[in-house]
C-alpha positions in Angstrom: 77.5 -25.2 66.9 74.5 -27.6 66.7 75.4 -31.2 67.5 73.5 -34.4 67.2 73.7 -37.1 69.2 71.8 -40.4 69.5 71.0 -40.9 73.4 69.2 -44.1 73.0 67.6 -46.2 69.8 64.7 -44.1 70.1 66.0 -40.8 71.1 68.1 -38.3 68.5 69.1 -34.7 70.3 69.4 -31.8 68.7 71.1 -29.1 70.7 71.5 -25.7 69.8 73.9 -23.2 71.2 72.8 -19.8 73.3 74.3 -17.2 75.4 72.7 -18.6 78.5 74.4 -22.3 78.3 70.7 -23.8 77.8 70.1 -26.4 75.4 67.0 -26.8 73.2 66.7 -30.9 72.8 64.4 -32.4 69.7 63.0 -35.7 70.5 62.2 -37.9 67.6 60.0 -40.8 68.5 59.9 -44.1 67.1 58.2 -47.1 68.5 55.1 -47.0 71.5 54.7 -43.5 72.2 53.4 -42.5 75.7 51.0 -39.3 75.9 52.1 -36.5 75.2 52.9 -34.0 78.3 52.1 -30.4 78.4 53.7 -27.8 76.2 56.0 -25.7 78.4 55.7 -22.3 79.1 58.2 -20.1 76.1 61.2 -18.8 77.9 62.1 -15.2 77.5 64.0 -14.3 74.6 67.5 -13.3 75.2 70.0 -10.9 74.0 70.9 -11.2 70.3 73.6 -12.4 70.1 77.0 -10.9 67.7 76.4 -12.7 64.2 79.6 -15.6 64.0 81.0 -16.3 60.4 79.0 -18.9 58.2 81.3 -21.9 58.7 82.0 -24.1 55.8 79.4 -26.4 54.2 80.2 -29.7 55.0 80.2 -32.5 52.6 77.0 -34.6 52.5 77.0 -37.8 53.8 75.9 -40.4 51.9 72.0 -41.3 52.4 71.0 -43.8 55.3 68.4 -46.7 54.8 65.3 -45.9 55.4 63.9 -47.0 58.8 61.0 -49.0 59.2 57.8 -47.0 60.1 56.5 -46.9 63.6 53.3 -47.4 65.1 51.0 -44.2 64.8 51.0 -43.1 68.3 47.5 -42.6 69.8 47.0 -39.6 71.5 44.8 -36.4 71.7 45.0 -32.9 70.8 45.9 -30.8 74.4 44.5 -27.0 74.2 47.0 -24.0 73.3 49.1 -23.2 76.0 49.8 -19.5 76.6 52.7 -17.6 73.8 55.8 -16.7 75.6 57.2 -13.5 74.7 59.6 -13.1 71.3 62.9 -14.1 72.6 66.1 -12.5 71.1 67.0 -13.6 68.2 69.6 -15.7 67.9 73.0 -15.8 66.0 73.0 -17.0 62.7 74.9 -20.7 62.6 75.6 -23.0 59.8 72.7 -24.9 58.3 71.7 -28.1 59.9 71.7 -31.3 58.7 67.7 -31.8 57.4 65.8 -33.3 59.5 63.6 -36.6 59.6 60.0 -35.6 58.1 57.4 -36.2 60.8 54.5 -38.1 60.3 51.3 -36.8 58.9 48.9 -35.4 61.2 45.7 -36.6 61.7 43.3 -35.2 59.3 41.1 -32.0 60.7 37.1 -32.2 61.7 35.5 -30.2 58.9 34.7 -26.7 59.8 31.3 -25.4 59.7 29.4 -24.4 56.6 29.9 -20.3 55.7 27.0 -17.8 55.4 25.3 -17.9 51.8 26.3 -15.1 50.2 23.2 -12.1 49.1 22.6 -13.0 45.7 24.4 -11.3 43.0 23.2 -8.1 40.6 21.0 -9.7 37.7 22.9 -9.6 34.4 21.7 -7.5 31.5 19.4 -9.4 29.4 21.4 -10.6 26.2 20.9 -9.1 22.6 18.3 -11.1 20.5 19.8 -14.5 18.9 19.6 -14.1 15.2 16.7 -16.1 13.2 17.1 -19.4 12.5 16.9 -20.4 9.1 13.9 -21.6 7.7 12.3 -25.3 8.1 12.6 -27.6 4.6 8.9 -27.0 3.1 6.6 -29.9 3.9 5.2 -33.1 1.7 2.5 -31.5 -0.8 -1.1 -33.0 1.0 -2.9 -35.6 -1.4 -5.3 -34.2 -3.9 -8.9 -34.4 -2.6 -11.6 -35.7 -4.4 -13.4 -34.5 -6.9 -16.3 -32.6 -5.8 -20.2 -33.4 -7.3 -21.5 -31.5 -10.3 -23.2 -28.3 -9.9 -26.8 -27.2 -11.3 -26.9 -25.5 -14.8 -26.2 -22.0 -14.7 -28.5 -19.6 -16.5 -27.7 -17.8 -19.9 -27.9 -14.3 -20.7 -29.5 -13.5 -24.2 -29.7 -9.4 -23.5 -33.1 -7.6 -24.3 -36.0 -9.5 -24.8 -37.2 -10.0 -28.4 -40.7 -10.9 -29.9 -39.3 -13.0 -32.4 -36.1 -15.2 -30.7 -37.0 -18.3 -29.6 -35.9 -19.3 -25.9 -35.4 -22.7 -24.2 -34.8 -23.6 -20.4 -32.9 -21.0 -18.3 -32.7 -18.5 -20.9 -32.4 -15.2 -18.8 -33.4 -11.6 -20.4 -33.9 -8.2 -20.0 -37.2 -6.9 -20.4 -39.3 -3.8 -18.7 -36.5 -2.7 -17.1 -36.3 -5.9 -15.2 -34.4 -9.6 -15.9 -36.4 -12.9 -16.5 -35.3 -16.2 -16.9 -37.2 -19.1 -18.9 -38.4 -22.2 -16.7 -38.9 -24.8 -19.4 -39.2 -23.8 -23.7 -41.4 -20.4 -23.5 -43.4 -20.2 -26.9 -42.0 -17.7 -29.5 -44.0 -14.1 -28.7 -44.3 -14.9 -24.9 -43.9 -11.6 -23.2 -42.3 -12.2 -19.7 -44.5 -11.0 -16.5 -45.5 -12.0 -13.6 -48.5 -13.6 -14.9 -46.6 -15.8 -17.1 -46.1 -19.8 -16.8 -42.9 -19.8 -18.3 -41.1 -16.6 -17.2 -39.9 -16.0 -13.5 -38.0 -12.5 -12.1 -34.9 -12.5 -11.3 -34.7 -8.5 -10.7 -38.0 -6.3 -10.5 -37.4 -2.2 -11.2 -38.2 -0.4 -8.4 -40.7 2.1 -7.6 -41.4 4.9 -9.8 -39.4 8.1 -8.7 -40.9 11.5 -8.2 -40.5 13.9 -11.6 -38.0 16.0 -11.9 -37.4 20.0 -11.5 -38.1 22.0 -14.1 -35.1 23.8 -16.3 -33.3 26.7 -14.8 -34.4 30.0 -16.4 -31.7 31.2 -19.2 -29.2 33.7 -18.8 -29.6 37.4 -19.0 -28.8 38.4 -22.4 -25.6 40.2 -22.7 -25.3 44.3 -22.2 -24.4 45.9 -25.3 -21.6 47.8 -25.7 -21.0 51.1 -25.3 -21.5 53.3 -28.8 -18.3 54.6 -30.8 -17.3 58.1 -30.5 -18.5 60.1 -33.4 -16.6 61.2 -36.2 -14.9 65.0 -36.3 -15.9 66.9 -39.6 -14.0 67.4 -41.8 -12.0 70.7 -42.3 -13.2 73.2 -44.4 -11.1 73.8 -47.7 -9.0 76.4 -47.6 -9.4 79.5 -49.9 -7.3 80.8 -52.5 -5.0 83.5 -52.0 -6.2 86.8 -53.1 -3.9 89.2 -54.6 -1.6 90.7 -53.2 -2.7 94.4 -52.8 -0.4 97.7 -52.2 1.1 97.8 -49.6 -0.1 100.2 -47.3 1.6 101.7 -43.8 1.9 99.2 -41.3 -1.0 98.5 -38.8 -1.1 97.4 -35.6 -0.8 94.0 -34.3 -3.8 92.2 -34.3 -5.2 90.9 -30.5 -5.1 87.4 -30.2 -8.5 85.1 -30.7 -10.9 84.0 -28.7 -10.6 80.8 -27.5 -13.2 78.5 -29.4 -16.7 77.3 -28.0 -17.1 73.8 -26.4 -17.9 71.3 -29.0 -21.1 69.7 -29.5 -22.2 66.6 -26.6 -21.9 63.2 -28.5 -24.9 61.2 -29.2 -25.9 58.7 -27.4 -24.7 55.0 -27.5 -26.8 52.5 -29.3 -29.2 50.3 -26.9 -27.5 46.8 -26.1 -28.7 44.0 -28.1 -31.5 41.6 -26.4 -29.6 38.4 -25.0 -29.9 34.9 -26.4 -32.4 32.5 -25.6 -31.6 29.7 -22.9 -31.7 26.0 -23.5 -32.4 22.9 -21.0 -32.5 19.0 -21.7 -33.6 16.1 -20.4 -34.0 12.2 -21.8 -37.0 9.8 -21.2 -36.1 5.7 -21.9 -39.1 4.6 -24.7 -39.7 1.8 -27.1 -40.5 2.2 -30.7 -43.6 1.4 -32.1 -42.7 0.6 -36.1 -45.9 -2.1 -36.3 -48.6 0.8 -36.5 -48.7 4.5 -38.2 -52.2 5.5 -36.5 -52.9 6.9 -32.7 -52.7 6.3 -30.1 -49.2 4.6 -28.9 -49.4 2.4 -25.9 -47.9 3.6 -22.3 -43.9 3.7 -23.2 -44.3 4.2 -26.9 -44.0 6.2 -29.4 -44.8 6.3 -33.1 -44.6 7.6 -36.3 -47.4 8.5 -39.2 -45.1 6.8 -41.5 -43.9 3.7 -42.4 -40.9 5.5 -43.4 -40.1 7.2 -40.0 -37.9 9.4 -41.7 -40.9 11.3 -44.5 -43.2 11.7 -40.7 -44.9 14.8 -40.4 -46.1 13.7 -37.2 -45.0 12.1 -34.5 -47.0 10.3 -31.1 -45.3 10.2 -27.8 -47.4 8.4 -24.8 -47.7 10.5 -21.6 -45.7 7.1 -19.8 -42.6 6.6 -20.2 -40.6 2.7 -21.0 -40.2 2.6 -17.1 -43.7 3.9 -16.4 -42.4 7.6 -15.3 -45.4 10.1 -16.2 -43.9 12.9 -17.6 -47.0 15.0 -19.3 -46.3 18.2 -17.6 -42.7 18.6 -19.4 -44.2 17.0 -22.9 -46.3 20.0 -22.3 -44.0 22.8 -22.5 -42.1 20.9 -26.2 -43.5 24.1 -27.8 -43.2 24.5 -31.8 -39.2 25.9 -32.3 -38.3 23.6 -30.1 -36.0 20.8 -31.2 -36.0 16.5 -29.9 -34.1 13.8 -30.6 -35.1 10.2 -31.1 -31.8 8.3 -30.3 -31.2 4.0 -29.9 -30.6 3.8 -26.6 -27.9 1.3 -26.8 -25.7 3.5 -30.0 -25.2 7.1 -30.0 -24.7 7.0 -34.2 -28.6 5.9 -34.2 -31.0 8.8 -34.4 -33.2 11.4 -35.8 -33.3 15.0 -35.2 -36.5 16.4 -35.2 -38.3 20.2 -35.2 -41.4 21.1 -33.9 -43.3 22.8 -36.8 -46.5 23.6 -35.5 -48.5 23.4 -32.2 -48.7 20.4 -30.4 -51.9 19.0 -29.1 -53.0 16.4 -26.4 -55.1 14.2 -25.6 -55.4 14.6 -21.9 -53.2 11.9 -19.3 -53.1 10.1 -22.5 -50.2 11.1 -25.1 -49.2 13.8 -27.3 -48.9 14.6 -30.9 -46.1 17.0 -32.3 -46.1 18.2 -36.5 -42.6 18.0 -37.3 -40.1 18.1 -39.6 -36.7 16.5 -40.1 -33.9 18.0 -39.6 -31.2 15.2 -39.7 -30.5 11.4 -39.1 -27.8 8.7 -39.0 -27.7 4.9 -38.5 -31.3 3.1 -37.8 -32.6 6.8 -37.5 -32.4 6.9 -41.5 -33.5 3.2 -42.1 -36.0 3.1 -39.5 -35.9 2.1 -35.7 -37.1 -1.8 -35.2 -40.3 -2.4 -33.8 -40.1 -2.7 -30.1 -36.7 -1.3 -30.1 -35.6 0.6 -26.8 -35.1 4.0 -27.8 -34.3 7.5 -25.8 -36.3 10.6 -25.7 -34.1 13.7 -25.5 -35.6 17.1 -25.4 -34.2 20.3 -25.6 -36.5 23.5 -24.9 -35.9 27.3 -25.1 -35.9 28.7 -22.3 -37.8 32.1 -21.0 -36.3 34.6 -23.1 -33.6 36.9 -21.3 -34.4 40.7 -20.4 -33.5 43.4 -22.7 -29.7 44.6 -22.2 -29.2 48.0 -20.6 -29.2 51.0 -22.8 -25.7 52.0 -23.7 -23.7 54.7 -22.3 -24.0 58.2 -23.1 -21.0 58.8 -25.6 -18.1 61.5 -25.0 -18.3 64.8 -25.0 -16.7 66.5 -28.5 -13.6 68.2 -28.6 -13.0 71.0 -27.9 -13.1 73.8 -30.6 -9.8 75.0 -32.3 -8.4 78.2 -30.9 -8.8 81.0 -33.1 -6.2 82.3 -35.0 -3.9 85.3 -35.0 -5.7 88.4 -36.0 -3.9 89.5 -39.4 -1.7 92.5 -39.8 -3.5 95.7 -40.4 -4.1 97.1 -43.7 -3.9 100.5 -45.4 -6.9 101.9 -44.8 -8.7 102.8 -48.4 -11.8 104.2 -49.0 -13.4 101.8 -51.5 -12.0 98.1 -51.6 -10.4 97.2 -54.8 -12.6 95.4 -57.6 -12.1 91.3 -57.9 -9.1 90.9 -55.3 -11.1 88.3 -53.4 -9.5 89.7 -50.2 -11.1 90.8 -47.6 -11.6 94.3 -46.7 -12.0 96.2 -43.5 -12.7 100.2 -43.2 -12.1 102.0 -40.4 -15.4 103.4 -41.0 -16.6 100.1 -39.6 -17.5 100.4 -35.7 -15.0 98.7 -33.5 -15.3 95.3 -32.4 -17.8 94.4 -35.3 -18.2 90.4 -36.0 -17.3 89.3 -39.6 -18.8 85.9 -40.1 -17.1 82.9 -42.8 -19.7 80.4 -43.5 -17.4 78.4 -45.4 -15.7 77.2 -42.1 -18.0 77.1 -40.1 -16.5 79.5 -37.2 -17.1 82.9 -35.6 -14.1 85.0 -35.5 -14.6 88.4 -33.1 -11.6 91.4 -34.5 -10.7 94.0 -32.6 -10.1 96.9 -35.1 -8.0 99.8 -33.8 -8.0 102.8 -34.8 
């Protein structure tokens, strides 16, 4: 049994039961507290002792009035003293009546701050954030201000012309290089360098080296081979005779000869000589329509005729528009040989001319070509402007290509027929009969004897047996 008992007002015992007639006391303090004495040593633990019954739960009694608090006592904390072994343990008794809660301890000194830890694994880097969206477009700027006016451009007019009249910053072509006009040139002012009015905008360069002369033409073609010769004809064949008396039968004929080898073909017919080659070229000019009489001026080239189209002759200056020197290929335009006079600027503007006669020089100067017309369109019927540019294009047989081989020898003739089956004998007779057209063999006639047919044109051997 556990009793309580109140040994004085500041003294409650709690004793509890054991085999050995000791008794455990609790001393709750209230009031002054002295200091507190030395934590006995733990007695041995005894015997377990036989569990009793659980005793009946008594009925609570009702709740005292809370006592006043007492003074915290003042004290201090003595060291551990040495764990007595496990006594045994003890019979189960009824549960005791709760006791008072003790005060609350005096808070603990803080302990002492723990090791930093080894820093941590680094984390995988994250995926890439998606874009943001795009930023509202900003303010259009202010316009800025106008800038200043530039200087006059110039203006093309093309080719130059004799008769147009040009004003400030005109810009041409002329010599195969571009002007422009500083101030009104007067009408008929030919831009050059020595000229007040006209500047360059764009010289032509240098002069380049002539070119090669035209590959040599092809060889002409071999001719072909000769056709087999015809095989004569066959002889006609001649009319029966009569039939004669029939005579005892002969013996059988030996078989023919075999024919001869027919003739060798002639030979094929030599190939035909090949065609002449061509080669062309095209030199820049400007026509000359103002004058009919030699010679032109360097780049020109003129006509004998007012109507360039009726010319019979034709002068072309050694230089060409662009000052290229070309003499030594006027010089092989041989008569045969066929030139154009085209505008250089449309194709559908030309003449077509033929060299008619020898052409003749005069020397680093120009040349002079007879010709006749052959065709023309455009301009090239009406006549080419004076001062026009115009193009030059030649076009010049070439050497003329070696003979073609001789043909191939033709094929050798057939070969002749065999001959055919000697006839059946014939009863021999003395004396052939009159008009039978047949033809007659006596046994007077020595063996092996030749009879010749001119008619067919063959030799047949017989063999006549006797």
């Amino acid at each position: 049994m556990i009793s309580v008992q109140q040994t004085s007002p500041t003294v409650i015992e709690v004793i509890l039961p054991s085999s050995q007639s000791t008794q455990s006391t609790i001393v709750v303090g209230a009031g002054q507290g002295g200091a507190r004495g030395v934590q006995g040593l733990q007695g041995p633990q005894g015997t377990q002792g036989v569990q009793g019954t659980q005793g009946l739960q008594g009925v609570q009694g009702p709740q005292g009035t809370q006592g006043l608090q007492g003074l915290q006592g003042f004290g201090y904390q003595q060291s551990q003293g040495i764990q007595g072994t496990q006594g045994l343990q003890g019979v189960q008794s009824t549960q005791g009546i709760q006791g008072v809660q003790g005060l609350l301890g005096l808070q603990g000194t803080q302990g002492p701050q723990g090791v930093q830890g080894t820093q941590g694994i680094q984390g995988v880097q994250g995926l890439l954030g998606l874009q943001g969206t795009q930023g509202l477009q900003g303010n259009q700027g202010t316009v800025g201000p106008i800038g200043s006016t530039g200087a006059t451009g110039i203006t093309w007019q093309g080719n130059w012309s004799v008769t147009v009249d040009y004003i400030n910053n005109d810009a041409v072509y002329y010599d195969n290089s571009s002007w422009f006009a500083s101030g009104n040139p007067p009408v008929g002012e030919v831009p050059s360098l020595s000229s007040s009015y006209w500047f360059p905008l764009a010289l032509h360069g240098a002069t380049g080296s002539p070119g090669v002369s035209g590959a040599q033409g092809v060889q002409g073609v071999q001719g072909t081979q000769g056709t087999q010769g015809l095989q004569g004809t066959q002889g006609l064949q001649g009319t029966q005779g009569l039939q004669g008396t029939q005579g005892t039968q002969g013996l059988q004929g030996t078989q023919g000869n075999q024919g001869t080898q027919g003739l060798l073909g002639t030979q094929g017919i030599q190939g035909i000589t090949g065609a002449s080659g061509l080669s062309s070229s095209i030199f820049d000019y400007l026509a000359r329509a103002n004058s009919q009489t030699p010679p032109p001026n360097s780049g020109d080239i003129k006509w004998n005729n007012s109507t360039q189209s009726n010319s019979t002759l034709i002068y072309i200056s050694h230089l060409t528009d662009p000052n290229d020197d070309i003499d030594f290929l006027l010089a092989n335009i041989k008569s045969g040989d066929i030139f154009i006079i085209q505008d250089r600027n449309d194709s559908l503007n030309y003449q077509k001319w033929t060299v008619s006669g020898t052409p003749t020089t005069v020397i680093n100067n120009y040349w002079t070509y007879p010709v006749t017309l052959l065709t023309s369109s455009g301009t090239g019927t009406t006549n080419f402007a004076n001062g026009h540019p115009i193009s030059l294009i030649t076009q010049s047989v070439g050497v003329q290509g070696t003979t073609g081989t001789q043909g191939l020898q033709g094929l050798q003739g057939l070969q002749g027929i065999q001959g055919v089956l000697g006839t059946q004998g014939i009863v021999s007779q003395s004396t052939p009969p009159a008009n039978t057209g047949i033809l007659w063999l006596d046994t007077s006639v020595p063996a092996a004897a030749p009879v010749i047919a001119d008619d067919l044109n063959l030799v047949i051997a017989l063999q006549v047996y006797r």
